[in-house]
C-alpha positions in Angstrom: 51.4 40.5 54.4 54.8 41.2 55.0 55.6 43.7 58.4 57.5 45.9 55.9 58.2 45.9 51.9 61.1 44.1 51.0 63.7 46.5 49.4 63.6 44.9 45.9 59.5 45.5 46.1 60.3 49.2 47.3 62.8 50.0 44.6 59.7 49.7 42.2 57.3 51.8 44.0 55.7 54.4 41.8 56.7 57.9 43.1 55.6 60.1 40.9 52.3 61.2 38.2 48.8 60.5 39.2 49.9 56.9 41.1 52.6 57.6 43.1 53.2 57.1 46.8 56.3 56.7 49.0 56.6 54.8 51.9 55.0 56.4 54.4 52.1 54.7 52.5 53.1 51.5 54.2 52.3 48.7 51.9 50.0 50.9 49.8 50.4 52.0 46.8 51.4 51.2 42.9 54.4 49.3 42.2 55.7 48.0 38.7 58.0 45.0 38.6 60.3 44.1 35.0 59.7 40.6 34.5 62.1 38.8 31.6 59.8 40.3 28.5 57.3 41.4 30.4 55.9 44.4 33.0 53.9 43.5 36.2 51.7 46.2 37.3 50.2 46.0 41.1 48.1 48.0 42.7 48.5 47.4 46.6 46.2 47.9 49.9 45.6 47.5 52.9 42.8 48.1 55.2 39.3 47.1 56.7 40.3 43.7 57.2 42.2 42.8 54.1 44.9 42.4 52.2 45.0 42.8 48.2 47.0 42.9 45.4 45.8 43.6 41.9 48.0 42.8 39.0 48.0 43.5 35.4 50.8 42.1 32.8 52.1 43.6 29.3 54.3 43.0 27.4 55.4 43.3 23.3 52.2 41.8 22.2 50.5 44.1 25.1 48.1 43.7 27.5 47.1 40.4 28.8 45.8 38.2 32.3 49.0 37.4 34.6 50.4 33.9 34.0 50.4 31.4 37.3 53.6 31.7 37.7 54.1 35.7 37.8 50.7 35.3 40.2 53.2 33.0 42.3 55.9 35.6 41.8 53.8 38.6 42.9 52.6 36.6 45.9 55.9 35.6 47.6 57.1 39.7 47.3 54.2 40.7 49.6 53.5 37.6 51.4 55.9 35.1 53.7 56.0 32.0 52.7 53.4 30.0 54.5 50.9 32.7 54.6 47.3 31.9 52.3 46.4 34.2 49.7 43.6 33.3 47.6 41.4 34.5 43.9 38.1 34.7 44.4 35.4 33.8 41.7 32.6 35.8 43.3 28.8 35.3 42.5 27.5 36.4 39.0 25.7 39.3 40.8 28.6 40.5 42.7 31.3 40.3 40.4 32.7 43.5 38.8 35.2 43.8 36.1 37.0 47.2 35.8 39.9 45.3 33.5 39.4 42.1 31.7 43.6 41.6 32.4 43.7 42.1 36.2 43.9 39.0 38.4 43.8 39.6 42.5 45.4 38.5 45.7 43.2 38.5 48.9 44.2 37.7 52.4 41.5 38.5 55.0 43.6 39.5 58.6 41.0 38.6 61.0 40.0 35.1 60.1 42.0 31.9 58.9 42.0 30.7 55.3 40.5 27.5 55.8 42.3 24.9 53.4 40.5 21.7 51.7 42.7 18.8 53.2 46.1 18.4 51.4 45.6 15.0 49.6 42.8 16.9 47.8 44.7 19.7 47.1 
């Protein structure tokens, strides 16, 4: 994850109601970005060897699963460039579904994302 938010991703920091945090949170906390038509909501942490970033998308038609490209979007604010971010598609037994509309980012910090080879990819 980035050392420190980048000012555009701090001007949407929630900072005040039941979500709010300011940055002596770090990296934590809720931010909401304004997307063309649409709002992306992300819920941000840190901590105990990961990285994450849960997002949720509205817009008129209301709430709805995070296209790829606002997934791509949401990762480059909180990630450099060449850093690995994966979804996971846990085990049936494991898997836990607070929101059907909330897609997430995962970045472990002590271990290397290992990558298939490239010509696969």
């Amino acid at each position: 994850m980035r050392e420190t938010l980048l000012p555009e991703v701090e001007r949407e920091r929630v900072q005040s109601g039941l979500l709010k945090s300011d940055p002596s949170f770090g990296r934590n906390g809720f931010f909401i970005f304004k997307r063309r038509r649409s709002y992306l909501f992300c819920q941000v942490s840190d901590g105990e060897g990961w990285e994450h970033v849960s997002i949720h998308a509205e817009d008129a038609k209301g709430s709805r699963t995070p296209t790829w490209a606002e997934m791509c979007y949401i990762k480059d604010l909180f990630w450099m460039p060449e850093e690995c971010v994966i979804q996971y598609h846990p085990p049936k037994s494991k898997y836990k579904n607070l929101h059907p509309d909330v897609l997430h980012l995962w970045r472990p910090t002590e271990v290397e994302i290992p990558l298939p080879p490239r010509e696969f990819v």
